[in-house]
C-alpha positions in Angstrom: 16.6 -2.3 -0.1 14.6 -5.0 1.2 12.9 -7.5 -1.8 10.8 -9.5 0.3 7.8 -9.9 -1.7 4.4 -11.1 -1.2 1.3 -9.5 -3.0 -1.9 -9.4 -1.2 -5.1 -7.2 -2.1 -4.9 -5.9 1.5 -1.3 -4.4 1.2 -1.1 -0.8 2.5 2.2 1.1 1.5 3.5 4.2 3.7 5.9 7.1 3.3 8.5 7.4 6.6 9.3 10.9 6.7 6.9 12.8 7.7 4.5 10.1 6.8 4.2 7.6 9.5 8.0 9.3 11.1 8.5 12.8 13.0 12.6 12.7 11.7 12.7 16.5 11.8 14.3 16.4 15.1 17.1 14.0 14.0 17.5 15.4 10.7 18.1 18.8 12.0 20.6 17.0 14.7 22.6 14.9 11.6 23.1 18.1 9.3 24.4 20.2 12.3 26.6 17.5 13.4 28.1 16.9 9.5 28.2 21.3 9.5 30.1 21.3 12.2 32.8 18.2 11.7 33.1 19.1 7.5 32.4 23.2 7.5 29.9 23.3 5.1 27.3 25.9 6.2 23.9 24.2 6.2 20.6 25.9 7.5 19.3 23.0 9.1 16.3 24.7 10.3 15.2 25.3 6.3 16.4 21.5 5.6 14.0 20.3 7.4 10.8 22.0 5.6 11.7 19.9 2.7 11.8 16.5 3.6 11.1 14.1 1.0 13.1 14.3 -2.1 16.6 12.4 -1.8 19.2 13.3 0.2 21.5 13.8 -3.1 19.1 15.9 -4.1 18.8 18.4 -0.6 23.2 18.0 -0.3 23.3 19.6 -3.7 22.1 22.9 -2.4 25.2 23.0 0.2 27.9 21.6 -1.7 29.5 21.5 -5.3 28.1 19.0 -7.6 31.5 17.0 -7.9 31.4 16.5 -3.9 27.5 15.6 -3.6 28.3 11.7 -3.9 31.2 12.1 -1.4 29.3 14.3 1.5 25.9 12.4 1.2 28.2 9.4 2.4 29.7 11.0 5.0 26.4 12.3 6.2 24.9 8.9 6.3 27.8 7.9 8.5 26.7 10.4 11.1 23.0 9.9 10.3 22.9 6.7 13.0 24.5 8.4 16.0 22.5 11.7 15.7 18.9 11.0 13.7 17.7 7.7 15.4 17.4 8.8 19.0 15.5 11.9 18.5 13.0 10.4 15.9 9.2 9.8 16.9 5.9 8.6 15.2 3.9 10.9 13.8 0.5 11.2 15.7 -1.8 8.4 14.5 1.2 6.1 13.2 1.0 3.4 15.5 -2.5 3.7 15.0 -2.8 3.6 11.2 -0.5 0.6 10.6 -2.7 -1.3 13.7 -5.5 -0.8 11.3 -4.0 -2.2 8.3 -2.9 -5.5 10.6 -6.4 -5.4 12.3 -8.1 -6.0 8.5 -5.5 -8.7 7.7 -3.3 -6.6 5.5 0.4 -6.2 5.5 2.1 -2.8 5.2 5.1 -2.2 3.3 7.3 1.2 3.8 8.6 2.7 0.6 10.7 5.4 0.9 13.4 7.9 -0.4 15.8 7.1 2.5 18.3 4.3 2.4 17.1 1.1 3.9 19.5 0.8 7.1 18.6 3.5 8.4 14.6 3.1 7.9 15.2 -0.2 9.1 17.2 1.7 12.7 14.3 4.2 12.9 11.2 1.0 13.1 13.9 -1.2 15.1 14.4 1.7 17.9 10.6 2.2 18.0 9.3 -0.6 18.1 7.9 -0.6 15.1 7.8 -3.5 12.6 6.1 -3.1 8.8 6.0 -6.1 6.9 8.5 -4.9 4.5 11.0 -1.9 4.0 12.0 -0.6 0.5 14.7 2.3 0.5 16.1 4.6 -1.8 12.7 5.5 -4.0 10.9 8.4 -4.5 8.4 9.9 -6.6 7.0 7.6 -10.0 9.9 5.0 -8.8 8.2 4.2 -5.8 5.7 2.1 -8.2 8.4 -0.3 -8.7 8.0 -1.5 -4.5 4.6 -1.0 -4.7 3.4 -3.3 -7.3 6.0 -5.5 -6.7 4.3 -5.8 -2.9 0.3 -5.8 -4.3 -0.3 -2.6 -2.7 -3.9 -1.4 -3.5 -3.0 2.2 -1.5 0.0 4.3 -0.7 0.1 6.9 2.0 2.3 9.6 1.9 3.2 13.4 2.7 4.4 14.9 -0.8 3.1 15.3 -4.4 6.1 12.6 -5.1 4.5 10.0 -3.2 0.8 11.3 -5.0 3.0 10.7 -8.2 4.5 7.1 -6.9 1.0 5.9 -6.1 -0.6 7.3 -9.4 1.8 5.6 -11.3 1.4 2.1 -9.5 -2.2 2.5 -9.6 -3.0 2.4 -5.9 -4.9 4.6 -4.2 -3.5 7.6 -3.2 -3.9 8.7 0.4 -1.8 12.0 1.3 -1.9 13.7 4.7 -0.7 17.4 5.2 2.0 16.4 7.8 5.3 17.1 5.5 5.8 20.2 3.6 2.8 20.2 1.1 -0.3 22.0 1.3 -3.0 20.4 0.8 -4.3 22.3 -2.2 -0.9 21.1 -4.0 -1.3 17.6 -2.7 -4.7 17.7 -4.1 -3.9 19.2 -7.3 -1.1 16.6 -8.0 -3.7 14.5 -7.8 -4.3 12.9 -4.2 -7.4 10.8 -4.1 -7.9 11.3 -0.4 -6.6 14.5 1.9 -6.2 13.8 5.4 -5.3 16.1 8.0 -3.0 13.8 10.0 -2.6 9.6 10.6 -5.3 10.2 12.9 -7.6 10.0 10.8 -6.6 7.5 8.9 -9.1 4.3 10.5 -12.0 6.2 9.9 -11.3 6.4 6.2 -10.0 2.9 6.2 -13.3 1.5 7.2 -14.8 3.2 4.4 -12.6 2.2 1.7 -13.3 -1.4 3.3 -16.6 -1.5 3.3 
């Protein structure tokens, strides 16, 4: 977990998976590689509609309960080999967090997925936030996000509509991960994009 803070009114957090990150492609990858050396079936096609919650949470539907702390780590061993290469940005990533620079804000990833391997994904793309906070999801992603001054999170799941609710930012959700966005809107989502692309227009607004 990165805990390099510095509040500013201008601070912009973001989601990875399926936020500002296409990781369907290496996530599908790392579960078939971990299927394959440990025999545990997986369907890694329906893992991947799902994204968001923590891994703990998605091994538990594979393996018994007593195991779920020893598999998870043996899936995050493979996770670098097979998950960083196949990774992308989601349409309009590059873009949004360009914005966010542009205005003289910082942007801050928080997300459910542990911090070395958020920190491979940005450093194989090319892609540097201002700061990287792992391992959070749902109301604990308030912690990071008033710890950083951020005024708005973005993000793909009714957890991260929770996350920014409860750090009273702004919440921004776009229908790129696997919730509608009726449900992202009825958990409460103050703005619904359709994708990152859209993301400087509304920007403007909200500065101006």
């Amino acid at each position: 977990m990165t805990t390099n803070v510095s509040a500013g009114p201008l601070t912009v957090g973001f989601d990875l998976d399926l936020t500002l990150l296409d990781t369907r492609p290496g996530i599908k990858a790392a579960f078939e590689a971990f299927s394959e050396r440990y025999g545990v079936a997986i369907d890694a096609d329906l893992v991947v509609t799902r994204l968001g919650p923590p891994l703990e949470q998605e091994m538990a539907h594979w393996v018994p309960a007593e195991h779920v702390t020893e598999m998870t780590a043996r899936y995050r061993a493979l996770y670098p080999e097979h998950a960083i290469a196949p990774t992308v940005p989601m349409p309009g990533a590059r873009d949004a967090l360009a914005a966010v620079r542009e205005a003289g804000g910082r942007t801050v990833v928080v997300t459910a997925k542990n911090g070395p391997d958020a920190h491979r994904h940005f450093a194989h793309l090319d892609i540097e936030p201002d700061a990287i906070v792992g391992r959070l999801f749902a109301e604990a992603k308030a912690e990071a996000l008033r710890a950083h001054g951020a005024s708005v999170y973005v993000g793909d799941h009714t957890g991260d509509v929770r996350g920014a609710k409860a750090a009273d930012a702004v919440s921004v959700a776009v229908a790129t991960g696997p919730c509608s966005p009726e449900e992202l809107r009825e958990a409460g989502a103050d703005v619904v994009l359709k994708d990152l692309t859209d993301f400087r227009a509304w920007w403007k607004t909200y500065l101006s």
